[in-house]
KEFISE-240212 format. One record per residue: residue number from 1; residue in one letter; z, x, y of N, C-alpha, C in turn. Coordinates in Angstrom, 3 decimals, decimal comma. Example, Ala and Ser with C-alpha at 12.3 -4.5 7.8 and 13.67 -1.06 7.14 Angstrom:
# residues 2
nr / rest / n_Z / n_X / n_Y / ca_Z / ca_X / ca_Y / c_Z / c_X / c_Y
1 / a / 7,800 / 13,190 / -5,690 / 7,800 / 12,300 / -4,500 / 7,800 / 13,200 / -3,300;
2 / s / 7,080 / 12,850 / -2,250 / 7,140 / 13,670 / -1,060 / 7,870 / 12,900 / 0,030;
//
This chain:
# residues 107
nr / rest / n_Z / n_X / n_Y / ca_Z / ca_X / ca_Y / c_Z / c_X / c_Y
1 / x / -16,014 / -9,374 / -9,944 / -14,634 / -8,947 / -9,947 / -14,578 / -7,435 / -10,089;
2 / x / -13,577 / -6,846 / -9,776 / -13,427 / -5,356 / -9,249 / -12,863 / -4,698 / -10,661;
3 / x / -12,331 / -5,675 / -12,055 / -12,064 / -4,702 / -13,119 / -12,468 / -4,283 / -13,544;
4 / x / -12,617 / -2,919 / -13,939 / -13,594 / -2,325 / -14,670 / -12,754 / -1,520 / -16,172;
5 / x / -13,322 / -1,867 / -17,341 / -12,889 / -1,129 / -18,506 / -11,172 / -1,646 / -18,605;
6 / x / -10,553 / -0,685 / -19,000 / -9,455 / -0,671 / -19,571 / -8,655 / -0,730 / -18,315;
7 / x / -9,230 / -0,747 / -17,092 / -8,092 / -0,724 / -15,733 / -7,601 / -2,014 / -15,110;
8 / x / -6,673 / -2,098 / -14,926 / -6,087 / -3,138 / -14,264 / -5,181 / -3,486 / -12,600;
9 / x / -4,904 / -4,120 / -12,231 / -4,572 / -4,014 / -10,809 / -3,518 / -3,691 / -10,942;
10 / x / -2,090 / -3,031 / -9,793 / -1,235 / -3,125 / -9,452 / -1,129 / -3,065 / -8,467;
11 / x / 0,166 / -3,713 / -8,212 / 0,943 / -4,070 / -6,893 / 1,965 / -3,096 / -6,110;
12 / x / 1,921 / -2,197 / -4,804 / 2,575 / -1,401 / -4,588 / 2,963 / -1,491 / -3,033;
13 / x / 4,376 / -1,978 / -3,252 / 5,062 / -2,597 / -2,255 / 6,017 / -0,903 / -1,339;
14 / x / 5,678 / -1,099 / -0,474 / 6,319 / 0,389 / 0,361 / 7,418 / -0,602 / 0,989;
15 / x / 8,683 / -0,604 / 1,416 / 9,858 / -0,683 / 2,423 / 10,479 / 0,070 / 3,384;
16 / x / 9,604 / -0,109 / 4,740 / 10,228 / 0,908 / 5,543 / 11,897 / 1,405 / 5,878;
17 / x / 11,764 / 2,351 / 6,641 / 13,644 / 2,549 / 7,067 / 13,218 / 2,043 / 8,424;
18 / x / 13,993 / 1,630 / 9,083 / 14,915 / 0,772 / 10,247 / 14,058 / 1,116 / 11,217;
19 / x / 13,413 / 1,257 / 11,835 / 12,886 / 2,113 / 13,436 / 11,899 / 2,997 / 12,757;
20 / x / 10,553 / 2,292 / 12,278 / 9,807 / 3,569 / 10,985 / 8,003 / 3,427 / 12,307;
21 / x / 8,359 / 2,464 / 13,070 / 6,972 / 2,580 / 14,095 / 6,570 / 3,808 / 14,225;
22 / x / 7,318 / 4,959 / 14,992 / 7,131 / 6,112 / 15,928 / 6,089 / 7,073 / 14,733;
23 / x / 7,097 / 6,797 / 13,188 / 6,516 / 8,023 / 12,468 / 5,238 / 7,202 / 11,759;
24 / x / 5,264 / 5,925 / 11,286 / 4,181 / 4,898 / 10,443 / 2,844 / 5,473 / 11,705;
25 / x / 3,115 / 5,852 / 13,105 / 1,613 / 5,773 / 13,733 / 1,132 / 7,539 / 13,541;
26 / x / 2,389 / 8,320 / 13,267 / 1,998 / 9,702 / 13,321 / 1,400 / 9,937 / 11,766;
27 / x / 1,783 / 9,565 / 10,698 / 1,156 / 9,441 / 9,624 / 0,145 / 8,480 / 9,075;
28 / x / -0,201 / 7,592 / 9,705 / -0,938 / 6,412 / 9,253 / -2,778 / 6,771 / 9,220;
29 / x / -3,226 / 7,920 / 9,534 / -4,484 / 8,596 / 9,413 / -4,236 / 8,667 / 8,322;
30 / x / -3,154 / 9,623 / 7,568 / -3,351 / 10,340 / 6,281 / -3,411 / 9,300 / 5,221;
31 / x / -2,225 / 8,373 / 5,130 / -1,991 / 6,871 / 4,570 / -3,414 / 6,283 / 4,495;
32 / x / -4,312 / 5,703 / 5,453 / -5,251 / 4,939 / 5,828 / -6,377 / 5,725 / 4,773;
33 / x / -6,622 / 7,398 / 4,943 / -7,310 / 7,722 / 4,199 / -7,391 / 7,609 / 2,911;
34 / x / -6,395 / 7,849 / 2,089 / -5,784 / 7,439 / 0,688 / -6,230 / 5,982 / 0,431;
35 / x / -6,142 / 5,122 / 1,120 / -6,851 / 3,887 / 1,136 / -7,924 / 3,502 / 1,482;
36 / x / -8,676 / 4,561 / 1,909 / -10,337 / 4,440 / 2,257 / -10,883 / 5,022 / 0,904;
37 / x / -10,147 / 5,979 / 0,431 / -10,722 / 6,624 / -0,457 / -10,748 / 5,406 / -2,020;
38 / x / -9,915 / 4,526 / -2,145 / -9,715 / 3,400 / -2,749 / -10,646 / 2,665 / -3,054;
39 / x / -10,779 / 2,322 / -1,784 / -11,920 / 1,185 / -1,502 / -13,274 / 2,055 / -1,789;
40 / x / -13,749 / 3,098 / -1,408 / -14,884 / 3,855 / -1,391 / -15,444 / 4,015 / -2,966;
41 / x / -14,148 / 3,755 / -4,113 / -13,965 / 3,798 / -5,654 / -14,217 / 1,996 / -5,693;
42 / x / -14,359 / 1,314 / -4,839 / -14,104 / 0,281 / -5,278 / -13,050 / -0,803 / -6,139;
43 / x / -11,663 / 0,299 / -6,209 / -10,686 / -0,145 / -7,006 / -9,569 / -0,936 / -5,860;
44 / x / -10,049 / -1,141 / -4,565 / -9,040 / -2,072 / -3,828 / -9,124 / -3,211 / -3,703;
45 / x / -8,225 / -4,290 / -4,005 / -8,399 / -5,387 / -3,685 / -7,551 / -6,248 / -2,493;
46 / x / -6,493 / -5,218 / -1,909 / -6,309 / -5,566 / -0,685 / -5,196 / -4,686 / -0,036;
47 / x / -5,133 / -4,367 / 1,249 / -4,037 / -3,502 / 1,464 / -3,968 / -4,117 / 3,354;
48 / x / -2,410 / -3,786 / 3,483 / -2,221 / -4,174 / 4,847 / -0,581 / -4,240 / 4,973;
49 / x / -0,177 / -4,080 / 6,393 / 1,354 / -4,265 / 6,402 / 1,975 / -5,418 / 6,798;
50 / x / 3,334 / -5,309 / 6,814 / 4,249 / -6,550 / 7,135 / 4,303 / -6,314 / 8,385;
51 / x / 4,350 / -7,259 / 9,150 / 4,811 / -6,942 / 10,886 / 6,219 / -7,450 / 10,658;
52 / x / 7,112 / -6,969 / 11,656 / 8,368 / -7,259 / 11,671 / 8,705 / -8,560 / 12,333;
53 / x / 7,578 / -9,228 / 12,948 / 7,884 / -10,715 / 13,506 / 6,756 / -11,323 / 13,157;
54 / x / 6,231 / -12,569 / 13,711 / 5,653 / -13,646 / 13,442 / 4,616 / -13,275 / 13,798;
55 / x / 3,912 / -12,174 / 13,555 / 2,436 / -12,395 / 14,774 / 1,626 / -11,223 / 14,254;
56 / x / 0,390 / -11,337 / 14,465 / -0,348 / -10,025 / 13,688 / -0,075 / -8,709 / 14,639;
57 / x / 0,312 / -8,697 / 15,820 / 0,253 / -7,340 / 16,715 / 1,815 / -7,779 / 16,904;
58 / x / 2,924 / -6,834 / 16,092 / 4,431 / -6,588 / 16,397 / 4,712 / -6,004 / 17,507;
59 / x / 3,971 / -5,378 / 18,136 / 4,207 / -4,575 / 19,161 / 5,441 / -3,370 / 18,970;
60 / x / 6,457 / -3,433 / 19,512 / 7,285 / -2,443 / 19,133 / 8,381 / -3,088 / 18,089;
61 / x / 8,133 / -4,077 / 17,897 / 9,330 / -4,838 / 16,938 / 8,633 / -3,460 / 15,581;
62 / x / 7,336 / -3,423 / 15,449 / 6,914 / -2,313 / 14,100 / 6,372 / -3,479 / 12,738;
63 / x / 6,883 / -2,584 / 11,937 / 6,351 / -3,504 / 10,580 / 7,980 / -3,207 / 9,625;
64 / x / 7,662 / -3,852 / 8,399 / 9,236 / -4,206 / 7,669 / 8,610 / -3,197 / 6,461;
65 / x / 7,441 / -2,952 / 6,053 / 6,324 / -2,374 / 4,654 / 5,210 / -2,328 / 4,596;
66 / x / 4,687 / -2,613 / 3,610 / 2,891 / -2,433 / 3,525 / 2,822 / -2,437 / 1,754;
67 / x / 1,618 / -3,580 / 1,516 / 1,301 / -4,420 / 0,419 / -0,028 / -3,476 / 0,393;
68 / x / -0,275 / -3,030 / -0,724 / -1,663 / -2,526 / -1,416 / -1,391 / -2,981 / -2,927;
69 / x / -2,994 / -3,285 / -3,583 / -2,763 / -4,013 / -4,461 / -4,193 / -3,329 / -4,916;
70 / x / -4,396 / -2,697 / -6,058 / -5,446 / -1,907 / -6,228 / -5,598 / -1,459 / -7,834;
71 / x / -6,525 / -1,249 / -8,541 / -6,889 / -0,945 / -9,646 / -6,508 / 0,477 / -9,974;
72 / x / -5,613 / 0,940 / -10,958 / -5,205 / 2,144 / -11,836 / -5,530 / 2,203 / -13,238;
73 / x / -5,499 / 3,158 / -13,800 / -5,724 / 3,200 / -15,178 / -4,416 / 2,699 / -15,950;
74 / x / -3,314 / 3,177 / -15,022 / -2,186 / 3,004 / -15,921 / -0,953 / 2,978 / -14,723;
75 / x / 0,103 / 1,964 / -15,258 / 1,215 / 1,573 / -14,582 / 1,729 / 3,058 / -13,995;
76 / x / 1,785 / 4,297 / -14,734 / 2,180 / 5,542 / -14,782 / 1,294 / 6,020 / -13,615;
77 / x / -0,047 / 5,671 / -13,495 / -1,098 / 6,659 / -12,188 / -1,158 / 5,829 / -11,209;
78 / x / -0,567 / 4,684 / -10,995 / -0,403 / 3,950 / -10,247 / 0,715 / 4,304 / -9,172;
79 / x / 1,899 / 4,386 / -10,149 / 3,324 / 5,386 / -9,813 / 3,214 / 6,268 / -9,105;
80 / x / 2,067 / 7,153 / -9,995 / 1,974 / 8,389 / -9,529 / 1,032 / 8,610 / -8,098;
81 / x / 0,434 / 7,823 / -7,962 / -0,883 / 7,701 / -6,923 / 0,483 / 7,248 / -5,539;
82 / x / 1,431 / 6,307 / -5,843 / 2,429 / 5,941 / -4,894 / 3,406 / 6,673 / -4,401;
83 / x / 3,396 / 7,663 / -5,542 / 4,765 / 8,484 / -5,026 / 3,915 / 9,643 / -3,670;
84 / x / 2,879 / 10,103 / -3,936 / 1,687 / 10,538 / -2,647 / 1,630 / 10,089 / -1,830;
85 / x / 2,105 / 9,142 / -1,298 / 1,562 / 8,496 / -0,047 / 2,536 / 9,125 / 1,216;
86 / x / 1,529 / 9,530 / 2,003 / 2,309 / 10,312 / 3,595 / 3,341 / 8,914 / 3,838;
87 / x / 3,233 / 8,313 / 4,033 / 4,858 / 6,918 / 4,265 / 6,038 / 7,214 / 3,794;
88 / x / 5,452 / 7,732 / 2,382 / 6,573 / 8,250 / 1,697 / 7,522 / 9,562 / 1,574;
89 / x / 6,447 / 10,345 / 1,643 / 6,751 / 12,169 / 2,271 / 7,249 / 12,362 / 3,294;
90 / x / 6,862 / 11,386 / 4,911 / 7,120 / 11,220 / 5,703 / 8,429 / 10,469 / 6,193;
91 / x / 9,004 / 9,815 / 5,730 / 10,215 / 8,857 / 6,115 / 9,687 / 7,801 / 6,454;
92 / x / 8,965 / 7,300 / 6,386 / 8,599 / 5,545 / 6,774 / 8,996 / 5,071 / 5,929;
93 / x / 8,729 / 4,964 / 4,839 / 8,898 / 4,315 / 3,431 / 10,389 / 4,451 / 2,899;
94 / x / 11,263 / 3,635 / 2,849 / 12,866 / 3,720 / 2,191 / 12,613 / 4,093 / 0,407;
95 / x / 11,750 / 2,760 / 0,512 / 11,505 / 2,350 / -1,202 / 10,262 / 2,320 / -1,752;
96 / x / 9,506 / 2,707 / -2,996 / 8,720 / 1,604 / -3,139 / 8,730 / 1,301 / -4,270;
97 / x / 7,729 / -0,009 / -4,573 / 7,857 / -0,598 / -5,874 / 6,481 / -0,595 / -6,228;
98 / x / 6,272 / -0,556 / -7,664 / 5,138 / -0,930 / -8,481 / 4,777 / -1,477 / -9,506;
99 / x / 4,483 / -2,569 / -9,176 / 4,633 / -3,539 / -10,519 / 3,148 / -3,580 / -11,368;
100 / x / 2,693 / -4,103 / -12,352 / 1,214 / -4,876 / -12,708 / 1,403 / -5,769 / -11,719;
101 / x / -0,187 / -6,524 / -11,572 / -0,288 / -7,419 / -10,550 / -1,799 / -8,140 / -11,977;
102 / x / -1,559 / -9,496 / -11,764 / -2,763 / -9,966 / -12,601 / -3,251 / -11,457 / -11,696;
103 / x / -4,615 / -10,727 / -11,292 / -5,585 / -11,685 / -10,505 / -5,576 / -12,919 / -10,893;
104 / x / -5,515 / -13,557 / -10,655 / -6,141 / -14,782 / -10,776 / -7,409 / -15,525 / -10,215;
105 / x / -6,532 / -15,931 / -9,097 / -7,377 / -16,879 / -7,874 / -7,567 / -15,749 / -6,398;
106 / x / -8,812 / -15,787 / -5,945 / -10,109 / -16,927 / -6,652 / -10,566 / -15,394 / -7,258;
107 / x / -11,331 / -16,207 / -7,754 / -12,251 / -15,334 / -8,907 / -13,438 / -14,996 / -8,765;
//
């Protein structure tokens, strides 16, 4: 399992604005990196977006957000690690949220 010490997972839900395709592909290098760099720490346990319809390739329908779910020290650097994200600087992102997230299954 990916916890290490005193760190725990959270959950960090992005909500795009309305028509967010055009800019999600012009920023999604910088985004993607921030999440390589994650995984490279070994603190990711999963990241990926919503498509806006039923199917893994939306085509231009786009995506609705994007689910990352990843190990922080604290609900606060978690926040803070989210409020960074090019989605967000950029206009893709309306909202986001960050909750704790506690693993369970599978183990």
């Amino acid at each position: 399992m990916l916890t290490k010490g005193n760190e725990m997972f959270y959950l960090i839900y992005g909500e795009d604005v309305p028509n967010s395709l055009a800019q999600r592909k012009v920023s999604r290098p910088a985004h993607l990196a921030r999440i390589q760099a994650l995984q490279d720490q070994g603190k990711l346990l999963l990241a990926g977006p919503c498509p806006a319809i039923d199917g893994a390739d939306p085509g231009p329908a786009g995506f609705t957000g994007s689910l990352i779910v990843a190990e922080f020290p604290s609900l606060e650097s978690a926040q803070e690690w989210a409020a960074a994200d090019p989605y967000l600087s950029e206009g893709v992102y309306a909202k986001v949220t960050v909750k704790p997230f506690k693993k369970v299954l599978p183990e």
